[in-house]
DOKOL-201952 format. One line per field, with one value per residue (C-alpha): residue number from 0; residue in three letters; z, y, x. Coordinates in steps of 0.25 Angstrom, whole numbers. Each point is the difference from the previous one (the first is absolute). Layout:
// DOKOL-201952
vexba = c(NUM  ...)
torkol = c(Ala  ...)
up = c(Z  ...)
north = c(Y  ...)
east = c(X  ...)
// end
This chain:
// DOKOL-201952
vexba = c(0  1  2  3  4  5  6  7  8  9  10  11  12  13  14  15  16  17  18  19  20  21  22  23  24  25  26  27  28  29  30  31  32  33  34  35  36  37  38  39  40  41  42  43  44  45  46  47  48  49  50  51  52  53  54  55  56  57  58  59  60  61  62  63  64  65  66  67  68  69  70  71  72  73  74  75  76  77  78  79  80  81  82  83  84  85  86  87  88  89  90  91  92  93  94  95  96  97  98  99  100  101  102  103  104  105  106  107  108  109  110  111  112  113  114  115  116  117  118  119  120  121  122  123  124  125  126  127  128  129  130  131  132  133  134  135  136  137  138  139  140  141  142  143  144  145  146  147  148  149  150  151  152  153  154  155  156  157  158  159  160  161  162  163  164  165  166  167  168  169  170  171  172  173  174  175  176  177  178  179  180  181  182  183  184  185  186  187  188  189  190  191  192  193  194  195  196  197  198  199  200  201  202  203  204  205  206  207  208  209  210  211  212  213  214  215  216  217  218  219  220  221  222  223  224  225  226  227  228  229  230)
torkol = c(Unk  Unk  Unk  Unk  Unk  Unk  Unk  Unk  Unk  Unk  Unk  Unk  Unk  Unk  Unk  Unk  Unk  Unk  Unk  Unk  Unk  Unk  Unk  Unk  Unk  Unk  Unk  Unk  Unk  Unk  Unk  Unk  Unk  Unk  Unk  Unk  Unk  Unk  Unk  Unk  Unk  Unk  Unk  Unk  Unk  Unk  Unk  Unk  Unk  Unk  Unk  Unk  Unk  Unk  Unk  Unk  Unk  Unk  Unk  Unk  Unk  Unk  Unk  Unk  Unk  Unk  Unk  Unk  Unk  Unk  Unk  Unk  Unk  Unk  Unk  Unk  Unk  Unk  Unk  Unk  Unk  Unk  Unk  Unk  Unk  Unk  Unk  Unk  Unk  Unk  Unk  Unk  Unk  Unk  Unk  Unk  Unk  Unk  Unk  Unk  Unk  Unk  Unk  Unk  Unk  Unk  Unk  Unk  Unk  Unk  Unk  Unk  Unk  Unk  Unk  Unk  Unk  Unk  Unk  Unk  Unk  Unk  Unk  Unk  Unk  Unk  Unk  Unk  Unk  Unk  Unk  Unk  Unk  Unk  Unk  Unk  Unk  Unk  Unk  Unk  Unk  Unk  Unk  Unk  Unk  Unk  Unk  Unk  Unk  Unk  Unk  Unk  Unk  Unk  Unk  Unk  Unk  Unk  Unk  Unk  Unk  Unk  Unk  Unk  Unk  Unk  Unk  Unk  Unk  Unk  Unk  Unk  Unk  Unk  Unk  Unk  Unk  Unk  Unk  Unk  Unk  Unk  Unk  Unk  Unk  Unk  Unk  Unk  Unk  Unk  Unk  Unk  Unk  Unk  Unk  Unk  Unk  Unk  Unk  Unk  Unk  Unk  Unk  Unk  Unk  Unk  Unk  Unk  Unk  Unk  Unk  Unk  Unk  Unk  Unk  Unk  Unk  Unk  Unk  Unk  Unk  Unk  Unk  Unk  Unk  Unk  Unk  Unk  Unk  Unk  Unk)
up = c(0  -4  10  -4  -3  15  7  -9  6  14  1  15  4  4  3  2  -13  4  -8  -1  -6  -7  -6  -2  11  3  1  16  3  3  7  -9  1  -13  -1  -10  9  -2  9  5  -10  3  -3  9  11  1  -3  12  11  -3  6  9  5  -3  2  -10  -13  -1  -1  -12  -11  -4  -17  -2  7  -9  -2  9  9  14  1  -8  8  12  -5  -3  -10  -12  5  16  7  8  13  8  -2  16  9  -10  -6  -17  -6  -13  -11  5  15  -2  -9  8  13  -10  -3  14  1  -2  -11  6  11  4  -3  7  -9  3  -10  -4  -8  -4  12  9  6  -2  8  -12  4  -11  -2  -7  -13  -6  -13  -12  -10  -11  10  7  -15  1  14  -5  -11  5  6  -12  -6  -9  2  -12  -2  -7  -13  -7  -14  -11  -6  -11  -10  12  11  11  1  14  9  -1  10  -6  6  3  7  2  10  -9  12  2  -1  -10  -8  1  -4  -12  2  -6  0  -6  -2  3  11  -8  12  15  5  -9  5  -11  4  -6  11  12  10  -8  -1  14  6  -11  6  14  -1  -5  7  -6  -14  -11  -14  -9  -15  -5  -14  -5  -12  -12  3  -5  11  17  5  15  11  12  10  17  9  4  13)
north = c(0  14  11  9  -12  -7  16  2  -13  3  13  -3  -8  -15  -9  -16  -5  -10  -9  4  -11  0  13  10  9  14  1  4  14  2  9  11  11  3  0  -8  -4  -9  -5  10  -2  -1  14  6  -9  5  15  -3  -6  12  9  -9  -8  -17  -4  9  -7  -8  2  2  11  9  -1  7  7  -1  11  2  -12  0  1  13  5  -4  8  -13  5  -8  -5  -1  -12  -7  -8  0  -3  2  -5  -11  2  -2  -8  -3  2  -14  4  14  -8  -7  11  6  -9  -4  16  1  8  15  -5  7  -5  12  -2  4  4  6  11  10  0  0  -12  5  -5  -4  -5  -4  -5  -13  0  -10  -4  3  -12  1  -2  -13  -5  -1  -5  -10  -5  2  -13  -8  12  8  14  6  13  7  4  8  -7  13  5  -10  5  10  -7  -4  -13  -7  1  -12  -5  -4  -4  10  -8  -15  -4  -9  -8  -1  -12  10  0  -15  -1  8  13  13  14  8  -13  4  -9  -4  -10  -4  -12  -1  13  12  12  14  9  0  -3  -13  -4  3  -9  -9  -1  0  -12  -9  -12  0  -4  12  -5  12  3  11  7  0  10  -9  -10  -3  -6  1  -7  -10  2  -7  6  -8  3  -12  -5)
east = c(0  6  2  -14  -7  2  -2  -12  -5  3  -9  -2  -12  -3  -10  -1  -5  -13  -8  -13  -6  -16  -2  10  2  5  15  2  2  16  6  9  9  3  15  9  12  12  11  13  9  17  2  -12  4  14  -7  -11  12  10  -11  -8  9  4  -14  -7  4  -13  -16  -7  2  -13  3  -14  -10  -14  -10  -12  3  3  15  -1  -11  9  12  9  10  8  14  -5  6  -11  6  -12  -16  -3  8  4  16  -1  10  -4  -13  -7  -1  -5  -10  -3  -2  -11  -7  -4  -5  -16  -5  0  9  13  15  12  13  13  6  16  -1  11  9  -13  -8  -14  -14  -11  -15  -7  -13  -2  -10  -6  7  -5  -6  12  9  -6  -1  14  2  -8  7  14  -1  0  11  -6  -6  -12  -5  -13  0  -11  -1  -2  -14  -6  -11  -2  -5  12  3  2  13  10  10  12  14  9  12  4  10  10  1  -16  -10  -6  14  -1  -13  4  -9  6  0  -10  -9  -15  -9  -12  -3  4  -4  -12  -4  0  9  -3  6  10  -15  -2  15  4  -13  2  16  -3  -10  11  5  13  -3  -4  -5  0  -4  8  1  13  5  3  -7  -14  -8  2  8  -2  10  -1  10  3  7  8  -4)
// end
């Protein structure tokens, strides 16, 4: 996975993936702050412990802070070093991951954060994670993430929205399974995807196994993948 590809993936948010089974039902809500983040690197660690001290070349580094979620409305800024959600030290992108998500929706997380030269004291509140963003967290199990596209105008009347591929991990069951990059989902599990709603329930209601359809360029008629995660 490339640098963008696996920051983009981690914008901050996490749940336990369920089954659902029977109908289809609504991906839980998640917790979210929306940041992008990514581990401390070498050279910010050496920059972080020549003027914090030994100690301070871990936590994770803010890549991005996104518009109108609750990080920006918190006043966490690009480049901040988190190492502390409460009372809890940060070592790495996993555990802060996992300190949100235990946060209830409209709950409060404190961070400590290094910023600058300064440590600096940031509550934010926890919001609920918007839909595209649960698409991916739902599909990044089996290492692939897709996005909406809006197909162009024909004969005047607009034509429905697809979800196509944007990313396969090479290392992925989807690159196993041979999914690729920019194929459209026709069909998930029997289910017909139209939009991030449907692809996201149709995801999350998976035991392990996803049977797609997808339309691929150049070739004349879908195409079946079935993609597992090897148990």
């Amino acid at each position: 996975m490339t640098r963008s590809s696996a920051v983009w993936l981690l914008i901050l948010a996490c749940s336990v993936l369920v089954y659902g089974g029977g109908q289809a039902a609504a991906p839980p809500e998640m917790g979210w702050l929306g940041i992008s983040i990514g581990e401390v690197n070498e050279e910010l660690a050496d920059r972080l412990a020549s003027v914090f001290g030994p100690a301070a070349g871990t936590g994770v580094h803010v890549v991005d802070v996104l518009k109108d979620g609750p990080a920006e409305a918190a006043r966490l800024q690009r480049g901040d070093v988190i190492v502390r959600a409460d009372a809890q030290p940060i070592w790495d992108v996993r555990q802060l991951q996992r300190v949100v998500r235990a946060q209830p929706v409209n709950g409060h997380v404190v961070l400590t954060v290094l910023r600058g030269e300064s440590r600096v004291t940031v509550p934010v509140a926890v919001g609920p994670m918007p839909l595209a963003a649960r698409a991916q967290i739902a599909a990044e199990r089996f290492g692939f993430a897709v996005r909406q596209v809006e197909d162009p105008a024909t004969g005047g009347a607009p034509t429905p929205a697809r979800i196509v591929v944007a990313f396969v991990d090479p290392n992925s069951p989807a690159a196993r399974a041979g999914l690729q990059p920019l194929d459209a989902l026709v069909r998930v599990n029997d289910r017909a995807v139209r939009d991030l709603d449907g692809f996201a329930r149709a995801v999350w209601d998976a035991q392990g196994t996803l049977a797609l359809v997808v339309e691929r360029r150049n070739e004349s008629a879908p195409i079946p993948v079935t993609v597992e995660i090897p148990r």
